[in-house]
C-alpha positions in Angstrom: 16.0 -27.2 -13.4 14.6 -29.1 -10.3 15.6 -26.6 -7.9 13.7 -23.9 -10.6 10.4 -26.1 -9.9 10.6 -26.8 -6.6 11.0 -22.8 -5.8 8.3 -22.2 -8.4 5.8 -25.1 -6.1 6.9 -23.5 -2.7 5.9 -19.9 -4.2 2.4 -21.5 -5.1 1.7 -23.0 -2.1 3.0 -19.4 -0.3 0.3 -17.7 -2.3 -3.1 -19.6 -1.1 -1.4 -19.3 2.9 -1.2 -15.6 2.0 -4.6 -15.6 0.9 -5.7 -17.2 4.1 -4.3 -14.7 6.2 -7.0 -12.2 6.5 -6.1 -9.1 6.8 -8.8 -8.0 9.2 -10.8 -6.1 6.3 -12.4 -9.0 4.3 -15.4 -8.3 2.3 -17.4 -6.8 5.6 -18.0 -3.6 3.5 -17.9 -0.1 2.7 -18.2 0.4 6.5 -15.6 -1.6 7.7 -12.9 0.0 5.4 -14.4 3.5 6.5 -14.0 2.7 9.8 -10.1 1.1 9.1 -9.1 4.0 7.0 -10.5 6.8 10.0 -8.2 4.5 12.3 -5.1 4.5 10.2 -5.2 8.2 9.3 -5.6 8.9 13.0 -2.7 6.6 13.7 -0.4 7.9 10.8 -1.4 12.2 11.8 -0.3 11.0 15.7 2.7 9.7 14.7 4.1 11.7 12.2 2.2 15.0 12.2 4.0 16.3 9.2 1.7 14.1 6.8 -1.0 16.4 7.8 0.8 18.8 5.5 0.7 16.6 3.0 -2.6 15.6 3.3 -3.6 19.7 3.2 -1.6 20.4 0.0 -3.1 16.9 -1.8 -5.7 16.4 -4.4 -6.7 13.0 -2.9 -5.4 10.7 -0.4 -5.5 6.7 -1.1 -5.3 4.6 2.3 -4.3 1.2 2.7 -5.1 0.6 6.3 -3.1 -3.2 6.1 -1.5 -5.1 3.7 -0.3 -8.3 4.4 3.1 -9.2 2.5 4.6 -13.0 2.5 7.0 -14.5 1.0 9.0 -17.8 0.3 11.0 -17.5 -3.1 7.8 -16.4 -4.8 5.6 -14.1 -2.6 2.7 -11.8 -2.9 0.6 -8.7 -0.8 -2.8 -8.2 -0.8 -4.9 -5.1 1.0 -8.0 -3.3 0.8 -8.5 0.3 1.2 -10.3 3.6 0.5 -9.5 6.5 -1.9 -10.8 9.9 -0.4 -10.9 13.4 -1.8 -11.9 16.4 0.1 -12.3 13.6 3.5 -14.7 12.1 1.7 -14.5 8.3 0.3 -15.2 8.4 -3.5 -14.1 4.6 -4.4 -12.8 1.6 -3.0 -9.5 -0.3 -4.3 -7.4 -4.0 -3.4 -3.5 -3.7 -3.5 -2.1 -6.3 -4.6 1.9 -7.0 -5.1 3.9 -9.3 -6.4 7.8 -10.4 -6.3 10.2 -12.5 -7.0 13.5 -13.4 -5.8 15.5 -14.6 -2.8 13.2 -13.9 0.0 11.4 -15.7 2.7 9.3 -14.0 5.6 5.7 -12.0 6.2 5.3 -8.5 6.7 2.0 -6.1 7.5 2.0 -2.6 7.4 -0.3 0.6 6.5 0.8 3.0 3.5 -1.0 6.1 1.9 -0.8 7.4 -1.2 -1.2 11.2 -1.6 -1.7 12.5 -4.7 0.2 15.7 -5.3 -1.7 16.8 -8.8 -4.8 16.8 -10.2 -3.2 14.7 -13.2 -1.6 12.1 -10.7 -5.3 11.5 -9.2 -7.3 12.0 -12.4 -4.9 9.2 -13.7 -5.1 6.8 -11.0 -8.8 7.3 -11.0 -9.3 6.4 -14.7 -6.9 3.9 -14.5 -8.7 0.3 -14.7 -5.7 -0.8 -12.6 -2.8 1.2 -11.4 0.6 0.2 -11.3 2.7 1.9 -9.2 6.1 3.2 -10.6 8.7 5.9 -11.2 6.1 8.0 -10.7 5.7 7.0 -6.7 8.1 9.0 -4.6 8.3 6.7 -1.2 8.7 8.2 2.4 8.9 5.8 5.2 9.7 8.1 8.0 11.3 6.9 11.6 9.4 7.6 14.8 9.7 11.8 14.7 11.1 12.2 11.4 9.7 14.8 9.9 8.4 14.9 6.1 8.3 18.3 3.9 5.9 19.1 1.8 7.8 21.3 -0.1 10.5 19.3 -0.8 8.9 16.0 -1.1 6.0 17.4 -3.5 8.8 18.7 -5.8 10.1 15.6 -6.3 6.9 13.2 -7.5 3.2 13.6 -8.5 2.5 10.8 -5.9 3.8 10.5 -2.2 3.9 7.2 -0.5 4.5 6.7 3.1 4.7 3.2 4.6 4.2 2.8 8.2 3.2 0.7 11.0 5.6 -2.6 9.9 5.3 -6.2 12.0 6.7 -9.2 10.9 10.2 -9.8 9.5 10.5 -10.7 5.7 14.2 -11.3 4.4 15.8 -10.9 0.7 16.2 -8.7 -2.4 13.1 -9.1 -4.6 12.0 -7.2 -7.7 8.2 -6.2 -7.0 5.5 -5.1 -8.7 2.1 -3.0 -7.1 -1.0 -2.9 -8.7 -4.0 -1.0 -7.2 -7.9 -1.6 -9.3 -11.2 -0.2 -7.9 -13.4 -2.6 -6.4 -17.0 -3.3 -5.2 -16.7 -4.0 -1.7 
């Protein structure tokens, strides 16, 4: 039971450090995020220019330009990001994760969400907050991979690709992300 509590303390104390990690976006603004979100899609197009197909054939693109991930028994992710449809920003949402487990580390990267359907985008958009499920079909390409539309688009109403990892975060964990519209 000790060993129970004293996990349970070190994940608390993880969480506020996490918090204090700013993840370069803050609360500066709609502007700020803008500007992040232009930066990450140019990033993510350069790198792997298959996603541009996928950004052609979607009904809206969600773009989380960083999220910081950190972990110590208990750990947590929090990022701040932009949905667009048609190129155009319509709302602004937090990501935030949670998990469990036997882990230890911190980790940031940049993921997008394309939506695939006009049901997978009218649904995240009326959701008051979004989990992210069975539903979410993940891609995480390697430098020059390439990504198919066709095939991927088959497979899920929702596409995520994660990109652009830095830090080193170890262990199995059973995780949870949650995405709600916010007011920046």
């Amino acid at each position: 039971m000790t060993l129970s509590r004293r996990t349970f303390s070190m994940g608390l104390v993880a969480l506020p450090l996490l918090s204090a990690c700013g993840n370069g976006i803050g609360s500066r603004g709609p502007a700020t995020i803008d500007a992040r979100v232009d930066q990450t899609l140019s990033q993510l197009y350069a790198n792997y220019p298959a996603t541009q197909d996928l950004a052609a054939k979607s009904t809206g693109i969600l773009v989380m330009p960083l999220v910081t991930e950190a972990g110590l028994g208990v750990g947590g992710a929090y990022g701040r990001g932009a949905l667009r449809v048609g190129g155009v920003t319509v709302d602004y949402y937090s990501m935030t994760k949670a998990s469990g487990g036997l882990q230890i580390g911190g980790l940031q990267y940049s993921h997008v969400l394309f939506f695939m359907t006009d049901d997978a985008l009218l649904n995240f958009r009326r959701s008051p907050g979004y989990a992210a499920g069975a539903n979410v079909e993940y891609a995480t390409p390697e430098r020059g991979e390439r990504l198919s539309a066709e095939t991927t688009t088959s497979m899920a109403p929702v596409i995520a690709v994660v990109f652009g990892q830095s830090g080193l975060r170890v262990g199995a964990t059973l995780e949870g992300v949650k995405y709600t519209r916010i007011i920046p």
